[in-house]
C-alpha positions in Angstrom: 115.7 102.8 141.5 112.7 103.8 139.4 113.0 107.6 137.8 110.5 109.7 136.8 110.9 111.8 132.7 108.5 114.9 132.6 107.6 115.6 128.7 106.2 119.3 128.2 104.7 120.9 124.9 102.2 123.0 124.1 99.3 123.0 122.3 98.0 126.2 120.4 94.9 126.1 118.6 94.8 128.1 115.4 91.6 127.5 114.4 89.5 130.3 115.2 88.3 132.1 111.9 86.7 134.7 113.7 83.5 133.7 115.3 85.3 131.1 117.6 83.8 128.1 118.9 79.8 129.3 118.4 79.1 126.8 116.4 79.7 123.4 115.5 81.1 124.4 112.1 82.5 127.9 112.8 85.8 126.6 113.6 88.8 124.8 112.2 90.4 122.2 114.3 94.0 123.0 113.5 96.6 123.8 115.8 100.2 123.7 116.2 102.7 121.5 118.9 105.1 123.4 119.6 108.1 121.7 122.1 110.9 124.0 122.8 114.0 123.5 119.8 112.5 121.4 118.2 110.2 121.9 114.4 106.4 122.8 115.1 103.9 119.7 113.9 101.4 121.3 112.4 97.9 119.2 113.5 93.9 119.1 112.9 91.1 116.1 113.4 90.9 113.6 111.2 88.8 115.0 107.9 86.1 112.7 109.2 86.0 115.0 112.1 85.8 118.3 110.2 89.9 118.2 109.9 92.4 119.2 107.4 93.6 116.4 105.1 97.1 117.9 104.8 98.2 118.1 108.5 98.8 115.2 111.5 95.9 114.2 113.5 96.2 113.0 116.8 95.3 109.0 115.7 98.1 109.3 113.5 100.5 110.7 116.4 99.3 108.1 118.6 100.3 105.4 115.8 103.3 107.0 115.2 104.3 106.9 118.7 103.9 103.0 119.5 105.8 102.6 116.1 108.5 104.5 116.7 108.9 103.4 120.4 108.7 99.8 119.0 110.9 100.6 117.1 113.9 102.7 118.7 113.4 99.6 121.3 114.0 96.7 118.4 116.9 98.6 117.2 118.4 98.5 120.8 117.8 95.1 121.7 119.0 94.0 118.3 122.5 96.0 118.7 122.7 94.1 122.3 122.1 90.5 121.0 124.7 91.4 118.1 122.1 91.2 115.5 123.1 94.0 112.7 119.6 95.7 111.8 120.7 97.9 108.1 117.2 98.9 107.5 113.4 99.1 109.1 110.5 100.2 107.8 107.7 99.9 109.6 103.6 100.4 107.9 101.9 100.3 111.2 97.9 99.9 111.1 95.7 101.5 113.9 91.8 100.5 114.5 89.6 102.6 116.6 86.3 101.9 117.6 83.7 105.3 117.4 81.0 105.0 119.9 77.2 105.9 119.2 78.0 109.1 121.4 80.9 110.1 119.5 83.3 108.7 122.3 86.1 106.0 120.9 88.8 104.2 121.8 91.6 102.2 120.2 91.4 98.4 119.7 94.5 97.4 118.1 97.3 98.0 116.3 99.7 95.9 114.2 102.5 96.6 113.7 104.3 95.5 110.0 107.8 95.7 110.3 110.0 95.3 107.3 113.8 94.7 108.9 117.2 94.0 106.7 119.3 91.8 108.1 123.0 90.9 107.4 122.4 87.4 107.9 119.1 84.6 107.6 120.9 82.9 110.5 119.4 85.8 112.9 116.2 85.8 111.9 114.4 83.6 114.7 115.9 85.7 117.3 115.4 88.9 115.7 111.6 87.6 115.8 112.2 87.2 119.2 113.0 90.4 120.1 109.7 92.0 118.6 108.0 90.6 121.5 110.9 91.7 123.8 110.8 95.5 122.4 107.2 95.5 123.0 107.2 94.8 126.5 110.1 97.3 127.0 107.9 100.0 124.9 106.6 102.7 127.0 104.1 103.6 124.7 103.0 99.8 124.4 102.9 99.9 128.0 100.7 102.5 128.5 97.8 101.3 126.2 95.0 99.0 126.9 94.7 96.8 123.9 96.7 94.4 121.8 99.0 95.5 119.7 100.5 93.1 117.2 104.0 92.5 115.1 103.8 91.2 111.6 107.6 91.1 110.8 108.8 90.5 107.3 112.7 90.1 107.1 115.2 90.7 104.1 118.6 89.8 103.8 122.2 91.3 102.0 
């Protein structure tokens, strides 16, 4: 039976430095996520977009979220096929395309997965299993373009 997860946050926009949103460059894009017991995530654009350098920006939390599902999936389906993961690092790589109207979408992202292995022995189906995790993802399941694993594998 399929079930349903609700995810609730909010979104508070700290930006306004007194004049609002009258102009184009009267504002600051921060703002703050705030989920209920859990640390704030402090956020702006992208510093191409008049954001703060020093703060997330929703590109990056998208990133971060197909890397981390990937990831927490990997991990899983390693422990099931008694394939002992001891470390992952993951430097992930997002492309978005910008429109002439400003509009833009995500075209890929590629994953680049450095895992540690106990054993070389495991290493063809630990590669398998990056293609498993991502179709188990439900973050990779809810995008509309490619996104690619570049696995590197080290060994104890």
């Amino acid at each position: 039976m399929a079930r349903s997860h609700a995810y609730r946050l909010t979104i508070e926009w700290t930006g306004n430095q007194g004049e609002g949103t009258s102009n184009y460059r009267s504002y600051k894009r921060s703002h703050t996520i705030h989920v209920n017991g859990k640390q704030d995530i402090a956020g702006s654009s992208d510093p191409s977009f008049r954001g703060e350098k020093d703060k997330h920006n929703p590109e990056e939390l998208f990133l971060a979220s197909i890397a981390a599902c990937h990831m927490l999936w990997y991990l899983h389906l390693c422990a099931e096929a008694g394939i002992t993961v001891l470390e992952y690092i993951d430097h992930a790589i997002g492309t978005m395309q910008q429109n002439t109207d400003g509009s833009g979408h995500f075209t890929e992202v590629t994953l680049h997965p450095t895992v540690t292995l106990t054993s070389r022995e495991q290493e063809t189906k630990a590669l398998e299993l990056h293609q498993d995790a991502n179709k188990f993802c439900f973050i990779a399941n809810s995008c509309n373009f490619e996104i690619r694993h570049q696995p590197t594998f080290c060994y104890t």
